[in-house]
RODO-2510 file (C-alpha; in nm, 4 decimals, decimal comma):
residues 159
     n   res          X          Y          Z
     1     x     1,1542    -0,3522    -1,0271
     2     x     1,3597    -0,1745    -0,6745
     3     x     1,4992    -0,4357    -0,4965
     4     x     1,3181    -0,7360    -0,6614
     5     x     1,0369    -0,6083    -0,6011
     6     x     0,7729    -0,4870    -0,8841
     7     x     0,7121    -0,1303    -0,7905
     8     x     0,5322     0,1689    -0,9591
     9     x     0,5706     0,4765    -0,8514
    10     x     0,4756     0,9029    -0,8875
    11     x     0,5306     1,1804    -0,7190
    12     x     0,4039     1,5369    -0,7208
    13     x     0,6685     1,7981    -0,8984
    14     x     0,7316     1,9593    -0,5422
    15     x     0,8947     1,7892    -0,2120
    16     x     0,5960     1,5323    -0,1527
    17     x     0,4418     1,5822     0,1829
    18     x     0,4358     1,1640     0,2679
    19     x     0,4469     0,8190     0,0854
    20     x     0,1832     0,6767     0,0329
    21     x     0,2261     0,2856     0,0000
    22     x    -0,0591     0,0973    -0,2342
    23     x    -0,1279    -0,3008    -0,1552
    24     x    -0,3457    -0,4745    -0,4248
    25     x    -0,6119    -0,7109    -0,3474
    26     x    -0,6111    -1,0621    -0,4710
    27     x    -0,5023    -1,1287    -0,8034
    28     x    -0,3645    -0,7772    -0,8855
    29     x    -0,0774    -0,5835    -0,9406
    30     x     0,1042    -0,2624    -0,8827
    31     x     0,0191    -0,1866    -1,2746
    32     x    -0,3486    -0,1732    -1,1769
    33     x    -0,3242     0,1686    -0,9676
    34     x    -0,1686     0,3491    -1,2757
    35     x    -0,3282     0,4421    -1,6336
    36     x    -0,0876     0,3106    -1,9065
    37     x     0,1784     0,6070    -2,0512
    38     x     0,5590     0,5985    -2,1550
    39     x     0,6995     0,5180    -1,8479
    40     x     0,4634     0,2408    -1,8072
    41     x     0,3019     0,0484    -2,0652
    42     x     0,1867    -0,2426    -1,9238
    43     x    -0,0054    -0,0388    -1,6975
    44     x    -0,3629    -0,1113    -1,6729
    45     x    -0,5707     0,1570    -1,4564
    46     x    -0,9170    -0,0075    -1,2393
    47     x    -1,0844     0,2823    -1,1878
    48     x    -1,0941     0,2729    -0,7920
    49     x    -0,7208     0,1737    -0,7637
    50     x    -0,6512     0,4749    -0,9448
    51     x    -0,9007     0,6936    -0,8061
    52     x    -0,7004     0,6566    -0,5033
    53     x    -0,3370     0,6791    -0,6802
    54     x    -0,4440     1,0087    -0,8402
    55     x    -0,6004     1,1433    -0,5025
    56     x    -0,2887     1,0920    -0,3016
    57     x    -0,0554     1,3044    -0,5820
    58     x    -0,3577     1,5718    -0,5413
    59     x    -0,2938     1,6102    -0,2102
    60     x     0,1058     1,6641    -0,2347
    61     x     0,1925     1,2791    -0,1871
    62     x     0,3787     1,0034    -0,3478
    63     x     0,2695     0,6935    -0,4093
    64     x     0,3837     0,3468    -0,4365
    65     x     0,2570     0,0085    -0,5748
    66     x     0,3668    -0,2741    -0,5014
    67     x     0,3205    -0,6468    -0,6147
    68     x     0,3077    -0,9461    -0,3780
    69     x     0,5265    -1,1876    -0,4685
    70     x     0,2694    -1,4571    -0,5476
    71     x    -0,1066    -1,3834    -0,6204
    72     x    -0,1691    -1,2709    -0,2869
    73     x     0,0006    -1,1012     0,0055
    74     x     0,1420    -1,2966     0,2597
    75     x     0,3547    -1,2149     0,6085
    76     x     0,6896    -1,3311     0,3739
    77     x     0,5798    -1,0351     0,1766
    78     x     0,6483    -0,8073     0,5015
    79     x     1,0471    -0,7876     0,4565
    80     x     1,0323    -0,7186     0,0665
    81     x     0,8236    -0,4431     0,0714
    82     x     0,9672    -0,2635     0,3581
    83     x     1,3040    -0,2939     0,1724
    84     x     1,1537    -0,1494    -0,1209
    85     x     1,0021     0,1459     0,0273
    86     x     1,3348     0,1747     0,2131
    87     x     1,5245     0,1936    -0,1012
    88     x     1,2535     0,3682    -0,2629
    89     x     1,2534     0,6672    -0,0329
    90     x     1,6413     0,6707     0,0286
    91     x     1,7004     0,6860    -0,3437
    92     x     1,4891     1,0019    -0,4275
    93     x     1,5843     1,1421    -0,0901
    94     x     1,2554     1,1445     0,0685
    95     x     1,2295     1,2084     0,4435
    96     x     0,8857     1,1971     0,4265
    97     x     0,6303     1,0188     0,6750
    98     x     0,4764     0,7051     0,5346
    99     x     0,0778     0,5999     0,5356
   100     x    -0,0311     0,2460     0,3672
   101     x    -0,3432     0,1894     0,1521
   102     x    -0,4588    -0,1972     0,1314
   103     x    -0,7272    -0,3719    -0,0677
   104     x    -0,8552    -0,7011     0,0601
   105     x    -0,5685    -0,9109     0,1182
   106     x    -0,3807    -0,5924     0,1323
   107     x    -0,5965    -0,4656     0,3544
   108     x    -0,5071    -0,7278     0,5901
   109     x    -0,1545    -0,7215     0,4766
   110     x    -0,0773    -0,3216     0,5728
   111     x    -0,2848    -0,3349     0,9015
   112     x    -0,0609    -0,6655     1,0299
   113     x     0,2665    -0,7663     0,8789
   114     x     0,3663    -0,4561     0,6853
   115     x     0,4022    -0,2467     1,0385
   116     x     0,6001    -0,5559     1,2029
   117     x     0,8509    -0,5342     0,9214
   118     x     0,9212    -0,1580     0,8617
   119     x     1,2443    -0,0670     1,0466
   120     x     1,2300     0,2215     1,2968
   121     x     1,3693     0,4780     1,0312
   122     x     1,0520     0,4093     0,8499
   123     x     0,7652     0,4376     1,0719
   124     x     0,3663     0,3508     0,9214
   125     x     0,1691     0,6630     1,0444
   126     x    -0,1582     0,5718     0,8817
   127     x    -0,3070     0,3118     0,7427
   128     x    -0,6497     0,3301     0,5126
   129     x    -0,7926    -0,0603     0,4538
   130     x    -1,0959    -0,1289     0,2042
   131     x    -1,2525    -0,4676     0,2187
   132     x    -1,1097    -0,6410     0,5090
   133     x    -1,2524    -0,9308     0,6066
   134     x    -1,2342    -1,1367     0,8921
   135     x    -0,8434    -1,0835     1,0410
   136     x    -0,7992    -1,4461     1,2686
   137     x    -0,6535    -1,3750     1,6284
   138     x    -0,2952    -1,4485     1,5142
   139     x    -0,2855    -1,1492     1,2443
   140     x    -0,4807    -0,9015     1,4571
   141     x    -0,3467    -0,5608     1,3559
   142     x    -0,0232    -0,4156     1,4397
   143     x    -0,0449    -0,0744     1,3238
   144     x    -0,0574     0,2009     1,5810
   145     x    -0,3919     0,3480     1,4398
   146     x    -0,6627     0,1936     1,3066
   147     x    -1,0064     0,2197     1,2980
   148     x    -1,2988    -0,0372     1,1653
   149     x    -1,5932     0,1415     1,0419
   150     x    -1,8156    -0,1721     0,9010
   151     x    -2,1304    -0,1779     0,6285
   152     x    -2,4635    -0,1667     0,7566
   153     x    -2,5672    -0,4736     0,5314
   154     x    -2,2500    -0,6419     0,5515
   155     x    -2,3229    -0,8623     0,8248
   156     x    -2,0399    -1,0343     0,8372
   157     x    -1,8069    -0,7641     0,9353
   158     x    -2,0224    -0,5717     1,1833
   159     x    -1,8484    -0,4974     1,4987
***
């Protein structure tokens, strides 16, 4: 826990080259990105949350998982997890550029309130969302970047 918030974190042995911030979907938590071990065992791997987790520390980057507060992610969420990644990154001395992975409600959560509540010192640069539904008018996304690529037989989110 960084700042009341439930957090799980790794980071390559080198400098990482970013942060890469993981949002669960419904009903999860930051222990599902990570495989249990000594540092963590309560951790409970799902095979695509860590699939992702181990292909960002490939790559050179941290990662960070995060719990909502309740089940689900919410705009009140916003302000906690930007101070944790705030505290997260100051701690270990990272000056680092930071990217967001979200899964269904954290899809929706990193592509609208998580860029409203990241101060300028902490910029989102990317943002990678799987499963996002429908976002209503008043959550439309706030992130710089983003792009909607949608599922041929997923009518529902054809654009």
């Amino acid at each position: 826990v960084l700042e009341g918030v439930e957090l799980v974190w790794a980071a390559p042995a080198t400098t990482p080259k970013g942060l890469v911030a993981l949002f669960h979907a419904t009903g999860r938590r930051a222990h599902h990105w990570w495989p249990a071990s000594t540092k963590c065992p309560s951790c409970k791997a799902l095979p695509a949350e860590a699939s992702l987790a181990r292909a960002c520390l490939k790559h050179g980057l941290a990662a960070a998982s995060l719990t909502a507060h309740s089940t689900t992610w919410s705009q009140d969420d916003g302000p906690r997890a930007a101070h944790a990644l705030v505290a997260l990154s100051t701690r270990e001395g990272w000056k680092v550029p930071l990217y967001a992975i979200g899964i269904g409600e954290g899809a929706s959560f990193v592509a609208t309130s998580l860029p409203r509540a990241l101060p300028p010192s902490l910029p989102l640069k990317g943002v990678h969302v799987q499963l996002l539904g429908d976002v209503p008018a008043t959550r439309r996304p706030a992130a710089k970047r983003v792009a909607v690529l949608s599922m041929p037989r997923d009518a529902p989110t054809q654009r």
